[in-house]
N, C-alpha and C positions, 0 to 999 in steps of 0.2 A: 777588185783591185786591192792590194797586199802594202800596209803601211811596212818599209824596208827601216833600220834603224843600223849604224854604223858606228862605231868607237874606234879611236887610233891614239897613241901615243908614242912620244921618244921611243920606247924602250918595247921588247914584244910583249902583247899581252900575250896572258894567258886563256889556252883554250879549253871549253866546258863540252862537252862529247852528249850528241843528242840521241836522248835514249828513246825507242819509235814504243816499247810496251810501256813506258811511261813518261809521255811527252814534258815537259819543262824546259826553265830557261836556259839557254846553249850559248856558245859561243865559237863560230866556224870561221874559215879561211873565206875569202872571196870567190867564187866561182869566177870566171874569164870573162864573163858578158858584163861584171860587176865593176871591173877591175877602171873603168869612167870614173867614178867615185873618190878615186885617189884625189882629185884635184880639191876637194872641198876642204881638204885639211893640209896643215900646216906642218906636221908631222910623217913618219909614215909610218910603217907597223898598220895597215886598215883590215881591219876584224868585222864579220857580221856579229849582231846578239838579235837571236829570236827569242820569244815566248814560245810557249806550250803549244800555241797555233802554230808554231814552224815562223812564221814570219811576225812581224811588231804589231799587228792589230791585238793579240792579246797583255800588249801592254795599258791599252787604252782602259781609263779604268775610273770611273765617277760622273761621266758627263753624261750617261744617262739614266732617269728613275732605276731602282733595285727590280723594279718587278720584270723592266722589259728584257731583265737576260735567264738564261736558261738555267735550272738549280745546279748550284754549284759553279757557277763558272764567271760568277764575281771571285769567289775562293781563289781559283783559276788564274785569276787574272791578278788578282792580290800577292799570290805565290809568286809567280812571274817578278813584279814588279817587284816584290822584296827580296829574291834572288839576285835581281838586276842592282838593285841597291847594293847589297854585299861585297857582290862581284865589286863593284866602283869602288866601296874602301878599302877594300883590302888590296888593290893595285894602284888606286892613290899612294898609300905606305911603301909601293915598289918601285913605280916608272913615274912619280909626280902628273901634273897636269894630263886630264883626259878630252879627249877630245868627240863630239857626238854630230851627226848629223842623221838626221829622219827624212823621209820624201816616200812619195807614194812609186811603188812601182814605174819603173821608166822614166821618173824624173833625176836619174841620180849625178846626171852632169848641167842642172839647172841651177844658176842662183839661188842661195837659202834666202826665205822672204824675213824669218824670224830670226834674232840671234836673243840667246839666253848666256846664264851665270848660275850654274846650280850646283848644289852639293850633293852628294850621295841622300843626304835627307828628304829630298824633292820628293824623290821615286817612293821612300817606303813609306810606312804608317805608320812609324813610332812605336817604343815599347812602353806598354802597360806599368806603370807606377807597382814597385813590390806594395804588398797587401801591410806589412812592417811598418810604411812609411806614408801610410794614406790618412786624409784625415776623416772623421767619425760621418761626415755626411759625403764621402766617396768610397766608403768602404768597400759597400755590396753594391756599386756600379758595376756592370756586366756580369760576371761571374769566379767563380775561384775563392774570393773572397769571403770573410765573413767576420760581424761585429764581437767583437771578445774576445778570448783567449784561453785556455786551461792551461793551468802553470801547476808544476808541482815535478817532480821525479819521475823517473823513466817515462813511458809514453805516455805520460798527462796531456803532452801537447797535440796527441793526434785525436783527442775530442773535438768535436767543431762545434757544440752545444753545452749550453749550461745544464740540462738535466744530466744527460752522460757524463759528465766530468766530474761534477757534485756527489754521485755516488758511489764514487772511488775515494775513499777517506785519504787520502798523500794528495788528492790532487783539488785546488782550488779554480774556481769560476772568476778573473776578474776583466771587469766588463769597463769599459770606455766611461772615463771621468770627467773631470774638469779640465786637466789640464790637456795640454795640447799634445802630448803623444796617444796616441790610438790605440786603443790594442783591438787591431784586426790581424788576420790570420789566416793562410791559406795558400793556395798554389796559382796565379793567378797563368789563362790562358793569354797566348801572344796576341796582338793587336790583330791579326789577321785573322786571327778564330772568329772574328764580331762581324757580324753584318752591317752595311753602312748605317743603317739606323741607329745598331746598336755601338757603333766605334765613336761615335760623338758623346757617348756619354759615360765612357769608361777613361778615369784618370789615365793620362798620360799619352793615351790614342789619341789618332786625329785623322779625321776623311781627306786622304790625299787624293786628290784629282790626276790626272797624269797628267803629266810634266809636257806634254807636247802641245800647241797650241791648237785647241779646240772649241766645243768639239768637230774634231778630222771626221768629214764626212767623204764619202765619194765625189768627185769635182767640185770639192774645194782646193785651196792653194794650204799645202800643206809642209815646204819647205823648212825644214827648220835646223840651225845650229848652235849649238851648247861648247860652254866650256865648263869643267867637272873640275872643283876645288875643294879639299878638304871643309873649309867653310868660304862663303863670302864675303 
């Protein structure tokens, strides 16, 4: 059974074309059998949005242990869900209020049991704190990062260590002091790069759960409806 996920607004959205050599999240017209769904929303303009699974099960994403999914397809599902997010703000900025409804296959002319309030924020996992503005005990949280700096002329700054930097006479080693700017340094990877274990403890991430009330198991009641606001 195939969780369905539905978006509609005032105004048309826009649609995301699904590519089968490299599945992700999409955004298609309603097939004819789908077309019962209209009634759930307020608006009209009604949009499918799949993940990478073709259908909404791979938006699902935190409500079970890391180990019990297949390598890589937390990643997967992470992708999805931050795609999904994008897509929300950037046609917030175009057609205002969005509108969502989820149900499991065959439920799509059912009363929604849930109603929600969410921002494009819900869906994704935050971005990573620059490595510039982190302070001296979040530095080297996950990865990219790193405590110090090399300062001096032309590419003093691409040393990531004080031995390498120190013996380039133009370039100085200075390292995290008292005061409250840091000097870390580095390229820090997106929030999505991290594995849940490791997304909890990198400044500025945070283990997002998905957004649909779970977790959506097979025969449970999984109705659900949203409304999408820049914030709440």
């Amino acid at each position: 059974m195939c969780l369905m996920v539905y978006i509609a607004a005032h105004g048309a959205l826009r649609k995301v074309d699904w590519v089968e050599a490299a599945p992700a999240f999409y955004v298609a017209d309603l097939s004819p059998d789908e077309r019962r769904v209209d009634s759930q929303f307020r608006t009209g303009n009604v949009v499918y949005a799949g993940s990478y699974e073709g259908c909404g099960c791979g938006f699902q994403y935190g409500e079970y242990p890391a180990e019990s999914y297949e390598p890589g397809e937390l990643r997967q599902r992470r992708d999805s869900l931050d795609a999904f997010a994008k897509y929300l703000r950037a046609e917030l900025s175009r057609v205002g209020t969005i509108e969502v409804f989820a149900c499991w296959d065959g439920d799509q002319g059912l009363e929604p049991v849930h109603h929600r309030t969410l921002t494009p924020a819900a869906l994704g996992a935050g971005r990573p704190s620059e490595c510039a503005v982190r302070s001296p005990k979040d530095c080297e949280a996950g990865s990219g990062c790193h405590a110090g700096v090399c300062t001096g002329p032309g590419n003093c700054s691409s040393y990531s260590d004080e031995s390498s930097c120190n013996v380039r006479s133009a370039c100085a080693w200075q390292s995290a002091g008292c005061q409250w700017t840091s000097h870390c340094s580095g390229t820090v990877p997106p929030c999505s790069a991290y594995s849940v274990t490791d997304c909890a403890n990198v400044a500025g991430c945070a283990v997002s759960v998905s957004p649909w009330p779970g977790p959506m198991r097979v025969g449970r009641t999984a109705r659900f409806a949203a409304r999408v606001h820049e914030r709440v």
